[in-house]
C-alpha positions in Angstrom: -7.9 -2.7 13.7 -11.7 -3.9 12.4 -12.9 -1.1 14.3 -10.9 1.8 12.8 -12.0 4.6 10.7 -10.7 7.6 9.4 -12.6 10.6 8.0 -11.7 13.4 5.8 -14.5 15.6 4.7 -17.2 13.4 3.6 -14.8 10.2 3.2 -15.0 7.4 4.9 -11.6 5.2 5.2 -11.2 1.6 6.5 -7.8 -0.1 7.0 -7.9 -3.8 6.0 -4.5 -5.6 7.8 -4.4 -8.9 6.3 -0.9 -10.1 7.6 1.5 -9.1 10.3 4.9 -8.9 8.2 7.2 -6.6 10.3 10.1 -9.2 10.3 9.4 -8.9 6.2 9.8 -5.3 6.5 12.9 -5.4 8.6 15.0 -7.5 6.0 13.7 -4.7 3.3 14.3 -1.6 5.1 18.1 -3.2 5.3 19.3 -0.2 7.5 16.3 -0.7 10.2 18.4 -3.4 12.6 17.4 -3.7 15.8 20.3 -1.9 17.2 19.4 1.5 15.0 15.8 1.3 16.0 16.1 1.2 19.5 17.3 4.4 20.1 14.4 5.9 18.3 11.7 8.0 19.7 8.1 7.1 19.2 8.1 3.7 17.6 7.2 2.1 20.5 4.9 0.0 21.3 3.0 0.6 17.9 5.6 0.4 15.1 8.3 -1.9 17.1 8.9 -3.7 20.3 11.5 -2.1 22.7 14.2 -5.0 21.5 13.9 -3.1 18.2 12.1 -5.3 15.8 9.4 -3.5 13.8 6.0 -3.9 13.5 4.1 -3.5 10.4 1.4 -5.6 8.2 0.4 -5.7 4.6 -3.2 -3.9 4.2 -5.7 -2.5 2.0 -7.9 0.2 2.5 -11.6 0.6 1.6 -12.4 4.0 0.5 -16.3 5.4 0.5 -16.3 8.3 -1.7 -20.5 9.3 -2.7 -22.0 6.0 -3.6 -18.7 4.3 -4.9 -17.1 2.0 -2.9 -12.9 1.9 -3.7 -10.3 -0.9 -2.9 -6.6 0.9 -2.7 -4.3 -2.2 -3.1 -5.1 -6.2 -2.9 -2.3 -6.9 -0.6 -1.1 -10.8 -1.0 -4.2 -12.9 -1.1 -4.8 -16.6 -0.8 -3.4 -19.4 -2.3 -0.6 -17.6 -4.4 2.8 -19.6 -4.5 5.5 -17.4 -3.9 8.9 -19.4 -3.3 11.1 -16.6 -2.4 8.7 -15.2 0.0 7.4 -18.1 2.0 6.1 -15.8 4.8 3.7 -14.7 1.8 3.2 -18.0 0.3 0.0 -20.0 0.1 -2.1 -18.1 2.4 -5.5 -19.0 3.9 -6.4 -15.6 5.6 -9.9 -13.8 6.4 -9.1 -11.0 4.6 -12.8 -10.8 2.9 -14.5 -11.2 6.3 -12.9 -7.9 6.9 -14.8 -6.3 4.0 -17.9 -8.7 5.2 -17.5 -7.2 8.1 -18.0 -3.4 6.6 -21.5 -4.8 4.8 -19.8 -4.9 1.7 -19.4 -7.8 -0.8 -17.3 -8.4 -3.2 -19.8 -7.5 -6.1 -20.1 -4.3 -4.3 -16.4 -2.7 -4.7 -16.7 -0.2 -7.6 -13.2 0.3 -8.1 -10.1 -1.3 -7.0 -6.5 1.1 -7.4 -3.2 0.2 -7.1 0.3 2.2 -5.9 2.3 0.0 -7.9 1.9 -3.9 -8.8 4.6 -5.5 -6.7 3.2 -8.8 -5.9 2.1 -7.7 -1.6 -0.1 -5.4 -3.3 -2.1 -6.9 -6.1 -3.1 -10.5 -4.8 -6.6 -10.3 -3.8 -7.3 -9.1 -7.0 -8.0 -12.6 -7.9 -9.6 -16.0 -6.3 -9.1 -19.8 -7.0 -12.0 -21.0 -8.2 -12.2 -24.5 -9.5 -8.4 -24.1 -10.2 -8.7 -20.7 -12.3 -7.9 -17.3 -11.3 -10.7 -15.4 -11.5 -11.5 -11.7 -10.1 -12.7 -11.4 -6.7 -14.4 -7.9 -7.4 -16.2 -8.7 -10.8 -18.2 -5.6 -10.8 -15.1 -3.5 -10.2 -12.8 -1.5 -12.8 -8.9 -2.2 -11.8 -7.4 1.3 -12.3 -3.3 0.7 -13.4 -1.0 3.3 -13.9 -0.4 2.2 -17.9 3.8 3.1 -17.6 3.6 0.4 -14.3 1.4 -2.4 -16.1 3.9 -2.0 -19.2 6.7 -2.3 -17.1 5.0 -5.8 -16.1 3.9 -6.9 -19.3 7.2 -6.4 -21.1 8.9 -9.2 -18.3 11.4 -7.4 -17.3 15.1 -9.3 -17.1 16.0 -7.8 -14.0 12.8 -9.0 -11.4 12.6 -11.7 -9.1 10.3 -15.1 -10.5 7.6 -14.5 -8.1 7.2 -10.9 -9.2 6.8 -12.0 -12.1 4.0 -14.8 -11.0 1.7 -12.1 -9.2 1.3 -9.9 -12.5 0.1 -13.6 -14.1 -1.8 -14.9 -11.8 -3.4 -11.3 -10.5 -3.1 -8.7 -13.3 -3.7 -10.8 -16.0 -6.8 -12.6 -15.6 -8.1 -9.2 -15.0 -7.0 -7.5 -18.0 -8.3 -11.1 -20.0 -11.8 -10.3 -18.0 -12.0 -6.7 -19.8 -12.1 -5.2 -16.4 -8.3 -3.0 -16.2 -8.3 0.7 -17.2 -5.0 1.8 -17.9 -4.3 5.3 -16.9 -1.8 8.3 -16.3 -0.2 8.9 -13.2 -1.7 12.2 -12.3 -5.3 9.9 -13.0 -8.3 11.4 -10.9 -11.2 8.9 -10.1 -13.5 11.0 -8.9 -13.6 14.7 -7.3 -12.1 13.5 -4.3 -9.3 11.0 -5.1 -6.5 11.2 -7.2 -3.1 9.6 -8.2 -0.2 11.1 -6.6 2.8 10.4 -8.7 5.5 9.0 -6.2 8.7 7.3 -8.3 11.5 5.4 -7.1 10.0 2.1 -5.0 8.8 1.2 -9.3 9.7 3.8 -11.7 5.7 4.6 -11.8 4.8 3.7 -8.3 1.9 6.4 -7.1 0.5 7.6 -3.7 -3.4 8.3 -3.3 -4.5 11.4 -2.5 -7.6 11.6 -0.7 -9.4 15.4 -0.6 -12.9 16.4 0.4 -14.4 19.9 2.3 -10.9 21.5 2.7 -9.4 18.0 4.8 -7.2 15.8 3.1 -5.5 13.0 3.3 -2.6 10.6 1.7 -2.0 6.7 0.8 1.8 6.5 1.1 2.1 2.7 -0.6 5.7 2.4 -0.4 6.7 5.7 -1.1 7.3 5.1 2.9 7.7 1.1 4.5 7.8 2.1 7.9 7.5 4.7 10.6 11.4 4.8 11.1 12.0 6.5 7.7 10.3 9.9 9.6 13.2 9.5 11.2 15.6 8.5 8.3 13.9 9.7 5.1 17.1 8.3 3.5 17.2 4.6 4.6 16.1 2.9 1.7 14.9 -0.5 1.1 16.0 -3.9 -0.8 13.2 -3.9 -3.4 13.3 -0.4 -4.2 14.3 0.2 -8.4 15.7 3.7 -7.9 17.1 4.1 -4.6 17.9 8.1 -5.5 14.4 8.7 -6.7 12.7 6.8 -3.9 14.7 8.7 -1.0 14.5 12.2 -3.4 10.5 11.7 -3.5 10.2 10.5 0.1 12.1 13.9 1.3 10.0 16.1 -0.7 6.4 14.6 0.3 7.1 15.4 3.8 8.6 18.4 3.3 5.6 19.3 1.8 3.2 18.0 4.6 5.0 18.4 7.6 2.9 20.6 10.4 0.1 21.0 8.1 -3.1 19.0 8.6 -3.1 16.4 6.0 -3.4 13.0 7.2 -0.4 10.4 6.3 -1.7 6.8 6.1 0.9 4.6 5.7 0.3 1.0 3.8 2.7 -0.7 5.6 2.0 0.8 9.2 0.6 -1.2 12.3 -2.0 0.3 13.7 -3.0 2.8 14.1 -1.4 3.4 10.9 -3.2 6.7 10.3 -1.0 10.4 11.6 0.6 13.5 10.9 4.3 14.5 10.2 5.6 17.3 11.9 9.2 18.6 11.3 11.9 17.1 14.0 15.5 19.3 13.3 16.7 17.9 10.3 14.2 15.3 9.9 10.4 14.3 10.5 8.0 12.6 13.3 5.1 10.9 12.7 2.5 11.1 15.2 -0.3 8.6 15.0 -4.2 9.6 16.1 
C-alpha cells in the first residue's frame, strides 16, 4: 500500500496501514463468520480469503489540502499496554517511516483529526519519550469533536479499562500540551474538508468529508468496519454504543452515495481500501479502484 494515492480535485490522499487486524475485525463484526462471508460476492481476494476470514488493517490517512498537511486518525501506536486487546498491545511498528516515506516529518503535520477516540484510532498521537507521553506531531492542532472528548473526560462507567487508558495516555498529554481544539460536529477545517456527523459506533463518532473542483470524497471511520456491511448494512459490531443509530446512519450514507461518483474510503479496509458504492437490489456493492 506505500504506493497508493488517491486524488480528488486538488487533494492529495495517502493511506497509512499500520497493522493487519482482520481476525480483530471478525470478532467485532460478530455476524461476519466465515460461513456468512463465503457466499459473498466481491470480497475476495482483497477484503477476505476464500475460507471466509476477512481482511482488514488499522490505518491513517494523510491528507494534502493547499500547504497543510492533515493526519485523519492515529491508529494504535507503539508501546501502549492494552490488556484486553493483546493483538494491539505494545507495539513496535514503522508506522512513521510511512509518513518518512511521503517526505513528511512529524513537525510537518499541521493538523491531526479524529472520527471518534476509541483507543485504534488515537495512539500515535503520542510517543514514549524517556518514559513520558509526549505528542508525536508538536506543530499540529488535534481537532476533537468536544461532545466525543467529554464523553472521555467524564470516565464513563460503562467502557472497557483500556478505552479508558488510550484517552490518558493519548488525549491527554495533548490537551496538557495546549495543542486540542475542541469543536462541533459539523466542524470545517478548511474549504475542502469537513466533519461529517456519523452517530452510533460513539454517540459523536464523525466521517470526513473530503471536497475540491466538483470531486469528492468520504472517510468512513467506523461508520463502516468492513466491506461486508455493503452487503449487510445491518450487521453491526461488538463495540458499537448505539447499535440502532449505527445501522440507521450506515443505511442512509449509502443511500445517499450509491451510483454517484463520490469516493468511499474505508478506515478499516485492506487495500485498496479506496471505491465506490453502487446500489445491489435491496442492498449495496462496493467496488474498489
Amino acid at each position: 500500500m506505500a504506493n497508493l494515492k488517491w486524488n480528488v480535485g486538488n487533494i492529495e490522499i495517502f493511506p497509512l496501514a499500520e497493522l493487519e487486524i482482520g481476525g480483530v475485525i471478525q470478532y467485532l463484526v460478530y455476524e461476519a463468520t466465515p460461513d456468512a462471508i463465503k457466499p459473498m460476492d466481491g470480497l475476495v481476494p482483497d477484503f477476505a480469503d476464500e475460507e471466509g476470514n476477512l481482511r482488514a488493517c488499522t490505518q491513517a490517512f494523510l491528507i494534502k489540502s493547499g500547504d497543510k498537511l492533515v493526519l485523519v486518525d492515529a491508529c494504535v501506536g507503539n508501546d501502549k499496554v492494552r490488556e484486553n486487546f493483546q493483538p494491539l498491545s505494545n507495539l513496535k511498528t514503522d508506522f512513521l517511516k510511512l509518513i518518512h516515506d511521503l517526505d513528511v516529518k512529524e513537525t510537518d503535520v499541521d493538523y491531526v483529526v479524529f472520527t471518534h477516540l476509541d483507543l485504534d484510532h488515537i495512539g500515535w498521537s503520542t510517543s514514549l519519550k524517556q518514559d513520558k507521553w509526549e505528542p508525536t506531531f508538536p506543530n499540529a492542532k488535534y481537532i476533537y469533536v468536544k461532545g466525543e472528548y467529554d464523553y472521555w473526560k467524564n470516565d464513563p462507567e460503562n467502557e472497557m479499562k483500556d478505552y479508558k487508558d488510550a484517552f490518558a495516555d493519548s488525549v491527554e498529554p495533548v490537551m496538557n500540551a495546549g495543542l486540542g481544539l475542541l469543536v462541533d460536529n459539523d466542524y470545517k477545517l478548511d474549504d475542502n474538508i469537513s466533519l461529517l456527523p456519523t452517530k452510533g459506533h460513539t454517540l459523536n463518532h464523525v466521517s470526513i468529508s473530503i471536497e475540491s473542483n466538483g470531486e469528492k470524497a468520504i472517510i468512513t471511520g467506523d461508520l463502516i468496519h468492513h466491506p461486508c456491511q455493503f452487503i449487510r448494512p445491518d450487521w453491526s459490531t461488538h463495540a458499537d454504543r448505539s447499535v440502532e443509530e449505527a445501522v440507521a446512519c450506515r443505511a442512509k450514507l449509502l443511500s445517499d452515495i450509491a451510483d454517484k461518483n463520490i469516493l468511499l474510503i474505508g478506515s478499516h479496509f485492506a487495500a485498496p481500501a479506496a471505491g465506490y458504492v453502487t446500489k445491489a437490489g435491496d442492498s449495496y456493492r462496493f467496488k474498489p479502484l
